[in-house]
N, C-alpha and C positions, 0 to 999 in steps of 0.2 A: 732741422729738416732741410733749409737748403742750402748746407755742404754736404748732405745724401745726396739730394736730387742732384746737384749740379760738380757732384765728384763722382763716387762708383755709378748712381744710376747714368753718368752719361756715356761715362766709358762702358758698361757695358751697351749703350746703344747703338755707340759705333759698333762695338763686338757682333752686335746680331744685325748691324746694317753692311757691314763688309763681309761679314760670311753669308748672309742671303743672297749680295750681289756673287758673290763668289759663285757658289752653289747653280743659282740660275743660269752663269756666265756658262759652269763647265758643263751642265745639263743639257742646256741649250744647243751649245755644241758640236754636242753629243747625238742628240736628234737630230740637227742639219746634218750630222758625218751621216749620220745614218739613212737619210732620206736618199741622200745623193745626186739630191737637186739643187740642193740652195748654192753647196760650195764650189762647185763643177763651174755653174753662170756667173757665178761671182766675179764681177769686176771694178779694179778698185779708180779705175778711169771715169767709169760710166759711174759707180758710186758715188764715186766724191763729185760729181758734177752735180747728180742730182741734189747730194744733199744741201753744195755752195748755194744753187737755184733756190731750193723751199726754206731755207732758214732766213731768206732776204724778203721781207712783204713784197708784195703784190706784183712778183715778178714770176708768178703761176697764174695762169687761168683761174684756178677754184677760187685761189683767195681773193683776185680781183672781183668774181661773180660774188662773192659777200662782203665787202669792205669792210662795216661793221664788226660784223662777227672777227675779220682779221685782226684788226687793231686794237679789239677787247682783249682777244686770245696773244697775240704777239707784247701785247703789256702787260700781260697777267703773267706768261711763263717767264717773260724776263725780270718782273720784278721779283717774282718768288723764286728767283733765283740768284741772281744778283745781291737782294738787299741782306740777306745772311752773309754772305760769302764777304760782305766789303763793308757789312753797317761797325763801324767807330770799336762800339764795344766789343764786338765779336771779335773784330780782330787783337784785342787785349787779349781774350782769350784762347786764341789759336797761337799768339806768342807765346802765353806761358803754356799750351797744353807743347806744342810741338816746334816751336821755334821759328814758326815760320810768320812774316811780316806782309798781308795784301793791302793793297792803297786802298784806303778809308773815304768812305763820302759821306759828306756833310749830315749832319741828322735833322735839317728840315728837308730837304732832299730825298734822307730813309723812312721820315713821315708819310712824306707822299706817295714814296715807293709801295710803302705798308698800303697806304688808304685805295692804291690801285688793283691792289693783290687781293683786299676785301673784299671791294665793290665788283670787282671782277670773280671771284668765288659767288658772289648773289647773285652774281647773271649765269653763271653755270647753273649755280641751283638750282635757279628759274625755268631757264632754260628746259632743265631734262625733266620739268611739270607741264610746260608749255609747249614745246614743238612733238607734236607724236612720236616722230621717225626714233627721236633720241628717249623719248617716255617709254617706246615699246623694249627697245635693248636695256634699259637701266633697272635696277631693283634697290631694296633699302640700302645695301653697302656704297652705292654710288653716291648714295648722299650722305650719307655717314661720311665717306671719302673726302668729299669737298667740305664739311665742317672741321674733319682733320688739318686738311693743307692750309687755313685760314685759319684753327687755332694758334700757329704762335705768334702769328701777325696780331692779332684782335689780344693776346696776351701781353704780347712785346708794345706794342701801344699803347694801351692802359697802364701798362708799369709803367712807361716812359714819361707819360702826359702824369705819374700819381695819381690815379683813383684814386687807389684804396692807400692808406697806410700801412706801414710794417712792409715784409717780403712779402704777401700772399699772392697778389699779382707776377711777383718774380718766378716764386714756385708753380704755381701754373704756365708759368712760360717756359720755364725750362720745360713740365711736365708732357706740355704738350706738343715741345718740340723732340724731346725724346720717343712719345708715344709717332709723331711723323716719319722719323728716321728707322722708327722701328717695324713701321710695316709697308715700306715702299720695297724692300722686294719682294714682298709675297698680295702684295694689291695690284690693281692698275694704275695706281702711282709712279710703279716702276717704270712707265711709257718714258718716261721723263731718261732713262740712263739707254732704253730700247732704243728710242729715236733714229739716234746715228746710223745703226744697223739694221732696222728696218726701211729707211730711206734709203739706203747703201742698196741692199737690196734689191729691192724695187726699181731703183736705176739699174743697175746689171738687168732685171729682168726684162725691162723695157730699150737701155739701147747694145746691150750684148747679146741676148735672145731672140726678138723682138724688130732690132736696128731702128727704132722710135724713142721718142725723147716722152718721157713719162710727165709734160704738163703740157 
């Protein structure tokens, strides 16, 4: 079972995670060619400004008015992103899948990175039960959503720490890291790859349209 899960089922995960991103990149596009709004204002001065701005904490208005909420949210996407891309093991396996070598960080380090990216999924959770504004927009796939992005963290840690004996915890880690990759471009996960170009955006719209600074 896991030399299935963690041979064909992953390659074909990336298979239906690069062709979704694909798919939505030339669609997407497609629609802004079409509107002939978005790409007309687009500029890549005012973009990249805005986006250097928001991806730095508390050097916007909004995220200084919530402190809290920033530095939950600014350690939760960077650990969930980060700690795959550089935890020890994985990059074992990004040498032998594709030969490529990223600098590895310590695994008490990708402990903690993991136990951030949990605790911080239970405050999303929370969160879209508790504040109205975000209860009224959210429905069951939202939270389905956030149990996805915290499963291979909450898998990859139990395997790590041995619960359980044998693979079973391995194979659910893979499982549900594959079940993650596999529906981030057709969910709201996908905000995660959107980011850059909806902040790009936005900047154009505010100081090439607008001639105002979007924070």
């Amino acid at each position: 079972m896991y030399d299935f899960v963690s041979g064909p089922l992953v390659w074909v995960a990336f298979a239906v995670f690069i062709g979704g991103l694909a798919f939505k990149f030339v669609t997407t596009y497609a629609s802004a060619k079409g509107e002939k709004v978005v790409l007309p204002t687009f500029s890549g001065k005012h973009g990249l400004r805005s986006l250097l701005h928001w991806v730095v904490p508390f050097r916007n208005r909004n995220t200084r008015l919530r402190p809290i909420f920033t530095l939950i949210s600014f350690g939760f996407h960077l650990c969930l992103l980060a700690t795959p891309l550089f935890l020890m093991a994985h990059n074992v396996l990004w040498h032998r899948a594709f030969g490529v070598r990223l600098p590895s960080i310590p695994d008490p380090l990708a402990d903690v990175m993991t136990v951030i990216v949990v605790l911080g999924g239970g405050f999303f959770f929370l969160r879209r039960l508790a504040v109205p504004v975000v209860r009224y927009v959210s429905d069951w796939k939202d939270f389905v959503l956030v149990l996805v992005a915290v499963g291979p963290f909450v898998t990859g840690f139990a395997s790590h720490q041995q619960l359980l004996p044998g693979d079973t915890l391995l194979i659910l880690h893979v499982v549900s890291g594959v079940v993650w990759l596999m529906v981030i471009p057709f969910t709201r996960i996908v905000h995660m790859m959107w980011y850059p170009f909806t902040r790009a955006f936005m900047g154009s719209e505010f100081g090439y349209v607008r001639h105002a600074r979007d924070w």
